[in-house]
N, C-alpha and C positions, 0 to 999 in steps of 0.2 A: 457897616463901613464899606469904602471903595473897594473892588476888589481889584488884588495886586493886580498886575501884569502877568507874573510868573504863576500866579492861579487860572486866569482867564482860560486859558486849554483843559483845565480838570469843570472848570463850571460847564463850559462850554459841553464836555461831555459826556454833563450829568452826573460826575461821582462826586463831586461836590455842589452840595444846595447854595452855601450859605458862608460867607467870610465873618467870623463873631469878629472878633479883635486879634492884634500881635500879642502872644506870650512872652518871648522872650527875643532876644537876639544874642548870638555866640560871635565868636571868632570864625567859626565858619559858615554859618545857615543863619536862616532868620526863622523862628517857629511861631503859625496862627494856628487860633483856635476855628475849627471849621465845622460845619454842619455835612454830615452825610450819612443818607437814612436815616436821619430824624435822632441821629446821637451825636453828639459830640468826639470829635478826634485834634489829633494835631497835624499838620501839614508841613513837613522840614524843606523848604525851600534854600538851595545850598546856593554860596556867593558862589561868582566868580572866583577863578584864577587870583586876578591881580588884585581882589580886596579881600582875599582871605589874608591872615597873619597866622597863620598857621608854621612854626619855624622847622629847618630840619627836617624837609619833607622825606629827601631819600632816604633817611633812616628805616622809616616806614613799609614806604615802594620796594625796597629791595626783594627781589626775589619772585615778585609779581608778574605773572606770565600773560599772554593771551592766547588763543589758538589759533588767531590767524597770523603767522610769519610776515608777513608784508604788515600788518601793520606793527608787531613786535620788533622790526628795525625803525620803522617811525618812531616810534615810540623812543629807543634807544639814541638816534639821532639826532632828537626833538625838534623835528620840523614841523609845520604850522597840522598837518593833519594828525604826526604822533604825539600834540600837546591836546590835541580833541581829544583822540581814542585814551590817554591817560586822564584826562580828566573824567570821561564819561566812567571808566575803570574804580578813580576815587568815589564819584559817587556809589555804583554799582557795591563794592563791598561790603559798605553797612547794610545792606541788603540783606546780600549772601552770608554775611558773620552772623545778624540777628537769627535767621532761619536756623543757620550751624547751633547756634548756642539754645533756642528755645527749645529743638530736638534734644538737646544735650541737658536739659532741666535746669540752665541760668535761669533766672528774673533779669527778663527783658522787656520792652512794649512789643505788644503783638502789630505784625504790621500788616496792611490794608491793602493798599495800592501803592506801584511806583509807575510813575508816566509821569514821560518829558522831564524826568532828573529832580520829580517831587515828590516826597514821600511821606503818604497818608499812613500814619499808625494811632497803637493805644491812647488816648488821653490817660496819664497815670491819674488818679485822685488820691485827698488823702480822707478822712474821718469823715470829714463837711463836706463831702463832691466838690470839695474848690480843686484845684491841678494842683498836684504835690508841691512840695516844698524842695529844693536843693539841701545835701545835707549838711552843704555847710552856711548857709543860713538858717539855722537853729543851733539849738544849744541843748547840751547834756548832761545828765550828769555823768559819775566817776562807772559806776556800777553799768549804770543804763548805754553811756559811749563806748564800755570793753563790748556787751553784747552787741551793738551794732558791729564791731571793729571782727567779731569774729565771725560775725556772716559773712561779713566782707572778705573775708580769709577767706571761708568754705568756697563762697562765690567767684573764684581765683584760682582755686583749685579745679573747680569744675571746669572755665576756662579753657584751664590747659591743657585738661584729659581731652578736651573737645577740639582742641590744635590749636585755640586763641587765645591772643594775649591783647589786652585791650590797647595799651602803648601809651595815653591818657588819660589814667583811671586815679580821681582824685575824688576828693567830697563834693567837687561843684560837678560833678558829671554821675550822682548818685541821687535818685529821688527818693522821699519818706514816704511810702504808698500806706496805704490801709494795711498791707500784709508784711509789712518791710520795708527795704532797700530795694531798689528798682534798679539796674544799671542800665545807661543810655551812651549814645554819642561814641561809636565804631568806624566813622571813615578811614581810622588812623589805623585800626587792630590789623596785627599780623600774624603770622602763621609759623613758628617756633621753626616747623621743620625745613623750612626753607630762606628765613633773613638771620640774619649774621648775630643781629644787634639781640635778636630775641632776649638770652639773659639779662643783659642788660637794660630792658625795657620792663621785664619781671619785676627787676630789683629797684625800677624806679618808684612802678606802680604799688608794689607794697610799703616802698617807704615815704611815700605820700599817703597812704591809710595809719602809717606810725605815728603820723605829724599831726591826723587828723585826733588820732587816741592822745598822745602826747599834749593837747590841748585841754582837754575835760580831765584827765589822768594821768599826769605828770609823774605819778608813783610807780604805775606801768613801767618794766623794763622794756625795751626795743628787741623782740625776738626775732632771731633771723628764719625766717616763714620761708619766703623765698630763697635760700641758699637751700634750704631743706627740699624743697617741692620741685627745685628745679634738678636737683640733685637724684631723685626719684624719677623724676619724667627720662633721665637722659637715661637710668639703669631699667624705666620700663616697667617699673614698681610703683608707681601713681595711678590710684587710683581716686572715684570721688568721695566713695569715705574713706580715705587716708587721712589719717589722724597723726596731726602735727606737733611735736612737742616744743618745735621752735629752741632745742640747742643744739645745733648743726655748728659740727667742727671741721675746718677742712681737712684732708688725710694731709700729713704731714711723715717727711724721711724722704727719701729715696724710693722707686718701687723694687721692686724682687725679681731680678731677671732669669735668677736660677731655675724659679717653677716653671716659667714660662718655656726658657729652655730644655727643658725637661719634655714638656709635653710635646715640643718638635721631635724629641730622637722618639718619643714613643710613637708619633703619628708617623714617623719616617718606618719604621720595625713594621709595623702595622702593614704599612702598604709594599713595604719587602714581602713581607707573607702570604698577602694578595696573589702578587705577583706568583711566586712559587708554586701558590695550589693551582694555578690558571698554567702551569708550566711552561711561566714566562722567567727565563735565569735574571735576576737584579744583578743591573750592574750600577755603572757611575753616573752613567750617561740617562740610565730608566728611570731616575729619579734625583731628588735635589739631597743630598751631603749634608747629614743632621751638624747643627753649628756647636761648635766645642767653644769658643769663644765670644767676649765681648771685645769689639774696638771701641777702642776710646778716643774718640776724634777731635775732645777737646783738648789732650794731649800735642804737642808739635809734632809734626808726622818727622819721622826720618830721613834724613837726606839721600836722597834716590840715587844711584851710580852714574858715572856718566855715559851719556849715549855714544853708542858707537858714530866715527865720524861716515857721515854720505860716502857713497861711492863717487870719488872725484872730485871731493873736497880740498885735499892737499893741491890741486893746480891751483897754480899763479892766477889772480884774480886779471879777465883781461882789462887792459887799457882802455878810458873812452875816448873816442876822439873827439877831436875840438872840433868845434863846427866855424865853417868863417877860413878853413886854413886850405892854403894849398895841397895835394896826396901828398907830394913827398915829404910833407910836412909835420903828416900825421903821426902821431905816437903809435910805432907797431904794427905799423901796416904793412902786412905779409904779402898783397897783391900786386903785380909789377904795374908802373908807374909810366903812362904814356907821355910823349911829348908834349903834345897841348893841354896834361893835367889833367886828364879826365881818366878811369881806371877803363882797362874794354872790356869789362863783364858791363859797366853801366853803357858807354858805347855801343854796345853790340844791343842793349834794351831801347833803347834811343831810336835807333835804326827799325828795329821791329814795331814801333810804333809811329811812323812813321806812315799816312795813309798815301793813297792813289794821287790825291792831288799834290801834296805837297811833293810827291818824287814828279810828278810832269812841272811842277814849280825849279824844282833843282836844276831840270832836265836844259829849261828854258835859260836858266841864270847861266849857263855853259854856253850860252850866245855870244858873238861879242856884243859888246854892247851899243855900238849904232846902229846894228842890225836887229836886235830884240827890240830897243824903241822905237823901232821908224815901223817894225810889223806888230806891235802893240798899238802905239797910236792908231796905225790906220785900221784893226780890227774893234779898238772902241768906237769910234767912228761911226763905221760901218754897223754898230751891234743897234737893235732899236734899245728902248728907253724902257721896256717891260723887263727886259733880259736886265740890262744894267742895276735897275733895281734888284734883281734875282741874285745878281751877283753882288749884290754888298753885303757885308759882315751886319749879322743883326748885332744890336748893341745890347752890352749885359747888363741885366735887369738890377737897379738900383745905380748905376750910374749917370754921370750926369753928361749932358748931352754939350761938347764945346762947342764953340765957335771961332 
């Protein structure tokens, strides 16, 4: 056949010979069968962004870091360069998860090559060398679908011990190899110890393997696998052969605050003793005051006393003054009150700001006045036409110029 586009750079070279034909196409990738070294593999070629249907992504993403900080705020602000570095990130993972889990002794395809965001791994086969089956395109029996269902468990298990959770582990994401069940298709898996949603992504995955038993054996009770195993990982007691009995009860009552408190006054004695043999005297201050009590804060708290009133509280609140009014006008105003209305503490500021020129302006307006215009006209006169311009008031910027 033609070969893709998105192949052309692995022909070119040389880790692929030969494009056979398309296998399959997902929601995310499109999968060929390929020739390289004269064996058959699969080549996952992933869509784009904008034609995956992949829902719910940051469930996912959550918690996903990079190392380089400038691109880890792209990334978070998702501008056009941190939607590359997070995509190139989605591919990368199935990567990194596959290597994580094949060390960790999942059944996974072994993988090949990844260049330019295409990833050459196993051809799964089944009995006939044709490419596996999907498992939920087959059928089973009652007997024969529990033993698939509890590989599928173990394989879940192991998983988690390994730090992953696949996120989308159902029977169309499960191949019937020669040796078993295969698990495939990881851009989604996440890392328990670091996104939020982890249990809840556990408890999806196993009840999508319930649905898949529930189909061929409907007599099967629905055990809870995952309430149990997730319950284990968090106390650290998970291991890969932990053997699941699947009737996990949640703890139920109240917890016991008493024990716990207990062992605060013994670790507090403890370190009073410390103290003492290093002939350091314990006091209140050298350490924290073992708790004799619980508060109970769903309780209404108490009503607090009243606060003592400020210092200079009790004065008269003062008056505002109205704006717009005459001084003597004012409500309360303490400062004595000039004839022409104006207070002389503002007077006497008036004055101090007042510069050079405008006091030689003053100086001149003390003229009489036939005598200041007959020696002004004749000193503009006399001024040239450089100065005059020097002397005009620049105009303020944004106003408009009259005529």
């Amino acid at each position: 056949m033609k070969t893709p586009e998105s192949l052309a750079s692995l022909v070119d070279y040389g880790i692929v010979q030969e494009v056979v034909r398309p296998l399959m196409s997902g929601k995310e990738a499109q999968i060929y069968v390929v020739l390289a070294g004269g064996e058959e593999y699969v080549a996952k070629v992933y869509k784009e962004a904008s034609e995956r249907t992949f829902k719910h992504r940051t469930e996912y993403t959550e918690g996903r870091r990079t190392r380089n900080s400038r691109d880890q705020r792209a990334v978070s602000k998702r501008t056009r360069h941190g939607r590359k570095v997070d995509e190139a990130a989605w591919r990368n993972t199935e990567v990194d998860m596959i290597h994580r889990l094949r060390e960790a002794g999942v059944r996974v395809p072994e993988p090949i090559h990844f260049v330019d965001g295409v990833l050459v791994m196993e051809l799964v086969k089944d009995a006939h060398g044709d490419p596996a089956p999907r498992l939920g395109d087959l059928s089973f029996g009652a007997s024969e679908a529990y033993d698939v269902y509890q590989k599928l468990i173990q394989e879940v298990v192991r998983m988690l011990c390994a730090g992953v959770i696949h996120g989308d582990l159902s029977d169309f994401n499960v191949l019937m190899g020669t040796d078993g069940p295969v698990l495939i298709d990881f851009p989604q898996a996440v890392d328990p110890a670091h996104n939020q949603n982890a249990r809840k992504l556990l408890l999806r995955d196993v009840e999508n393997l319930n649905r898949f038993l529930a189909r061929f054996s409907p007599d099967q009770p629905a055990r809870a696998y995952a309430q149990e195993m997730w319950s284990l990982y968090e106390s650290a007691r998970l291991t890969p052969e932990s053997e699941l009995r699947g009737d996990y009860r949640a703890p139920e009552g109240k917890a016991d605050t008493g024990e716990v408190l207990a062992l605060i006054d013994d670790a507090h004695l403890e370190e009073q003793g410390r103290r003492r043999a290093r002939g350091v005297e314990p006091s209140a201050t050298n350490g924290p005051k073992p708790i004799r009590e619980v508060v109970d804060f769903t309780k209404e708290a108490s009503p607090q006393p009243a606060a003592e009133p400020r210092r200079g509280a009790g004065r008269p609140a003062r008056p505002k003054r109205a704006r717009g009014r005459a001084a003597d006008e004012r409500v309360g105003a303490k400062t004595p009150v000039a004839t022409d209305g104006v207070a002389p503490k503002k007077r006497r500021r008036r004055r101090r700001r007042k510069s050079a020129s405008e006091a030689g302006a003053e100086a001149t307006a003390r003229k009489p006045r036939s005598e200041t215009s007959t020696t002004d006209a004749k000193a503009r006169s006399d001024e040239p036409t450089a100065a005059k311009r020097r002397r005009r008031r620049p105009r303020r910027p944004g106003s408009r110029k009259t005529t």
